[in-house]
C-alpha positions as CSV (number, residue, x, y, z in Angstrom):
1,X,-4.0,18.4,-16.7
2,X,-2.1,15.6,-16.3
3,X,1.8,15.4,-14.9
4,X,4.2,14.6,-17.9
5,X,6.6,11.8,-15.8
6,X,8.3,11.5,-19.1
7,X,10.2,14.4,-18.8
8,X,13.9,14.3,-17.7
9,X,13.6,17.3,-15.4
10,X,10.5,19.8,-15.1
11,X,7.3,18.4,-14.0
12,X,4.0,20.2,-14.2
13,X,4.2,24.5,-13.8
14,X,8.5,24.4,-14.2
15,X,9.0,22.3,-10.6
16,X,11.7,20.1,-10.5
17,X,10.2,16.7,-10.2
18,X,12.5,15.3,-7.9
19,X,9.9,18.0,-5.5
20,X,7.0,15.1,-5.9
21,X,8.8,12.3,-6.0
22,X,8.8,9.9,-3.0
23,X,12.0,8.3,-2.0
24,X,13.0,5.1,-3.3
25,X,13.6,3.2,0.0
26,X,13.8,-0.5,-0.3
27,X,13.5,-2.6,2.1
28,X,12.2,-0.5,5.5
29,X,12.8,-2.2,9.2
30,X,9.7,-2.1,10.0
31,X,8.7,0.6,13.0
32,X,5.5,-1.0,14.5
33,X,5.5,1.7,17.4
34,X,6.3,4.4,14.6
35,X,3.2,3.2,12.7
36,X,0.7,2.5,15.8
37,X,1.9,6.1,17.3
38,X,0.2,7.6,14.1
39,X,-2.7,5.7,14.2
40,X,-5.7,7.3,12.5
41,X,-4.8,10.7,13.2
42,X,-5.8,13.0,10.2
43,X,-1.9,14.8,10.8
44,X,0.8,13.5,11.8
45,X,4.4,15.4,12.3
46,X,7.5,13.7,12.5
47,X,10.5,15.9,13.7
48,X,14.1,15.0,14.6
49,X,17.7,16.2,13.5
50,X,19.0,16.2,9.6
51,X,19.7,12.4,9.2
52,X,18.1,11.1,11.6
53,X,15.1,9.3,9.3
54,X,12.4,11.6,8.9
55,X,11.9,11.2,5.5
56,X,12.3,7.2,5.9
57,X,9.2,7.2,8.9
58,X,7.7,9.5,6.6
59,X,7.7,7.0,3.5
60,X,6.8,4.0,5.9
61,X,3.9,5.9,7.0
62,X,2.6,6.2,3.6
63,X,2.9,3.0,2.7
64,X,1.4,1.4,5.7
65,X,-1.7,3.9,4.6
66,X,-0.9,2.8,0.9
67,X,-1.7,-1.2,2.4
68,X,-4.1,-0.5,4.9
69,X,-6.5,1.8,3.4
70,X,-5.6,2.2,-0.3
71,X,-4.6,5.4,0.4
72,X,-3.1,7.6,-2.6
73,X,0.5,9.2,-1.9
74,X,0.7,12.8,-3.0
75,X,4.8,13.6,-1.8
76,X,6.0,17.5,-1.7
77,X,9.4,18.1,-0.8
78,X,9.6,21.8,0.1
79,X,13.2,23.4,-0.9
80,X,14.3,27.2,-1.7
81,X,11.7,28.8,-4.0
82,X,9.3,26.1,-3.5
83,X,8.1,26.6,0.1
84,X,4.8,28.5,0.4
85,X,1.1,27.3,0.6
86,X,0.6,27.4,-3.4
87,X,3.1,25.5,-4.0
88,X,2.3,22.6,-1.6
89,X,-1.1,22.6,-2.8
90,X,0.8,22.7,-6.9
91,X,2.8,20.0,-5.7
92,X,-0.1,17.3,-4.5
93,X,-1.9,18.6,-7.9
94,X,0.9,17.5,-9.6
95,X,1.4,14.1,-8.0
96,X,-2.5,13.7,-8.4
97,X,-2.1,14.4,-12.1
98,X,-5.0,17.7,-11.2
99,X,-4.8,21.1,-12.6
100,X,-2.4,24.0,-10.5
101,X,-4.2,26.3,-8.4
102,X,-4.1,30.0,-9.8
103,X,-4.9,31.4,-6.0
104,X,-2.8,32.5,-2.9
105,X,-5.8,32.8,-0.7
106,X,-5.6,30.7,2.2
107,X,-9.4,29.9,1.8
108,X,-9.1,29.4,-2.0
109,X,-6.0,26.8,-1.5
110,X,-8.3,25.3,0.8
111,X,-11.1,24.5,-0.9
112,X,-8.5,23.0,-3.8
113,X,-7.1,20.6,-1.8
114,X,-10.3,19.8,0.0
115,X,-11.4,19.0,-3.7
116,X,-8.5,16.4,-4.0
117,X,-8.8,14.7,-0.6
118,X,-12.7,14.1,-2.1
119,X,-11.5,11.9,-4.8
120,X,-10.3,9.0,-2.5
121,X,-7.7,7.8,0.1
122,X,-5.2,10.4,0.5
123,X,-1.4,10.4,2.3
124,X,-0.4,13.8,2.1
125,X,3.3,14.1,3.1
126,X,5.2,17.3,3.1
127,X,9.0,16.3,3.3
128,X,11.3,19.3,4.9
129,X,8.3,21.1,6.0
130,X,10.7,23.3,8.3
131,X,11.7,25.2,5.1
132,X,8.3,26.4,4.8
133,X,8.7,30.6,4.4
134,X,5.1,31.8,6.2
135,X,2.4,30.0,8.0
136,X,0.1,29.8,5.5
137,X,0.9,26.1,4.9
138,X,-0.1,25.7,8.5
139,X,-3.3,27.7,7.5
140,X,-4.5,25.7,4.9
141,X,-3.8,22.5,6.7
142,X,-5.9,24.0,9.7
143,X,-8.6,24.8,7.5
144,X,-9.1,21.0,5.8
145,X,-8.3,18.7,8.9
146,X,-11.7,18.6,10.3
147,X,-13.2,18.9,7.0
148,X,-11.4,16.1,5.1
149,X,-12.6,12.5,4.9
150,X,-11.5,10.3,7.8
151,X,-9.7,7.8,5.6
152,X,-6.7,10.5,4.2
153,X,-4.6,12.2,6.2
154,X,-1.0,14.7,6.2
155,X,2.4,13.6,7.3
């Protein structure tokens, strides 16, 4: 299935689009010690206060794997009603262009997002993750790190 970008508000499965959209940044200052902190680790968390340029080290991230690996960015911003496992895992489908997963097992969100990080390079970056309602997200993240090629990776 592929992700109609076309349309002027609902993406794939009735999600507002604007939920796997990266930001539109510009010009970045670059953050060498930001970038070399993260290194190759296969997750990386950035937290700080509302404002403070999460999202921002977040995007730079992705583009410094975008340049230095080829790396595919899949962006899910969590908000109210968007915020559990299946709909992270809906919401890298989506920027993939894949089909939606029809599970809420843990284990069966898994192995669907294992599945994408086999097709290539992949950033995986989950904007307001503290608006996550249940630690399933943590779960499934738990389940792929070790698994999941060495060259992708979650923010």
């Amino acid at each position: 299935m592929r992700v109609d970008r076309s349309s002027s508000f609902l993406a794939v499965g009735g999600r507002p689009r604007l939920l796997t959209r990266p930001p539109r940044i510009g010009q970045l200052l670059e953050r060498p010690r930001l970038v070399g902190a993260a290194g190759a680790s296969p997750v990386g968390a950035l937290g700080a206060p509302t404002g403070s340029g999460c999202t921002t080290g977040a995007a730079q991230l992705a583009a410094a794997d975008e340049h230095a690996r080829g790396a595919v960015l899949a962006w899910c911003r969590l908000a109210h009603a968007y915020d559990t496992a299946r709909d992270v895992v809906d919401m890298i489908a989506d920027s993939l262009g894949a089909a939606s997963s029809t599970s809420v097992r843990v284990i069966d969100l898994a192995d669907r997002l294992l599945d994408m990080f086999e097709a290539g390079p992949l950033t995986v970056v989950i904007d307001d993750y503290h608006l996550a309602s249940d630690g399933d997200i943590d779960r499934v993240i738990a389940e792929c790190v070790e698994l999941m090629p060495p060259t992708s990776r979650f923010v």
